[in-house]
N, C-alpha and C positions, 0 to 999 in steps of 0.2 A: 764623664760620659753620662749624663742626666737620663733615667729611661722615667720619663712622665706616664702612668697611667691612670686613663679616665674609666670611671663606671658609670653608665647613666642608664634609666628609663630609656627601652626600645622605644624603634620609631623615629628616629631622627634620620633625615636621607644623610646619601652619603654626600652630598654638598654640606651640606651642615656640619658632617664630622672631618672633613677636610676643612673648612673652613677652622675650627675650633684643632688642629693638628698645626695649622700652620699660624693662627694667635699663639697657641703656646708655647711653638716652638721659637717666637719671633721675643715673648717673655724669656725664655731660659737664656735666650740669648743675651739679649738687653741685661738683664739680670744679674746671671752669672756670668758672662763677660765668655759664655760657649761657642764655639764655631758652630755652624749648620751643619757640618756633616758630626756632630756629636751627639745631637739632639736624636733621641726617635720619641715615637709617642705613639700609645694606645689606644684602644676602645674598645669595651668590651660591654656590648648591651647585655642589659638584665630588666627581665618582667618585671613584673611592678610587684605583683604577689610573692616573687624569690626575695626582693629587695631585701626584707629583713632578716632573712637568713643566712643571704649570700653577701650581704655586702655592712650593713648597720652593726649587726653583732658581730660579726667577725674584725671590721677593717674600723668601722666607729667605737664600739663601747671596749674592743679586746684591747685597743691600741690607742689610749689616747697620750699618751706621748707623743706618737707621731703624728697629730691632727695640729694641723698648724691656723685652720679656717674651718668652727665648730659647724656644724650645722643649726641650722632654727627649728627644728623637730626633732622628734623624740619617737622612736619607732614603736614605743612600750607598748 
């Protein structure tokens, strides 16, 4: 049961974050070999000024074990 969640810079319509709900969900699939009804997927905007509080220090530098695709910045 793959539960995918995205964080991103607000402002993306919601065409966009369906669009990007049903690519990832169409990867888990492909991928792990998941049925569609196993797949959910998230999104949860965040300001651009919370970014490094709410998401870079917590979920990037607390956790890098689980970072599988680093970032190219550095939020320092």
């Amino acid at each position: 049961m793959p539960h995918v969640i995205v964080k991103m810079h607000s402002g993306r319509s919601e065409q966009m974050k369906t669009a990007l709900a049903e690519a990832l969900t169409k990867a888990v699939m492909d991928t792990l070999g998941s049925g569609e009804e196993s797949v959910s997927v998230a999104i949860e905007d965040i300001q651009r000024k919370d970014w490094t509080e709410r998401v870079y220090k917590p979920d990037i530098l607390a956790k890098p074990n689980s970072i599988y695709k680093k970032p190219g910045y550095d939020a320092g």
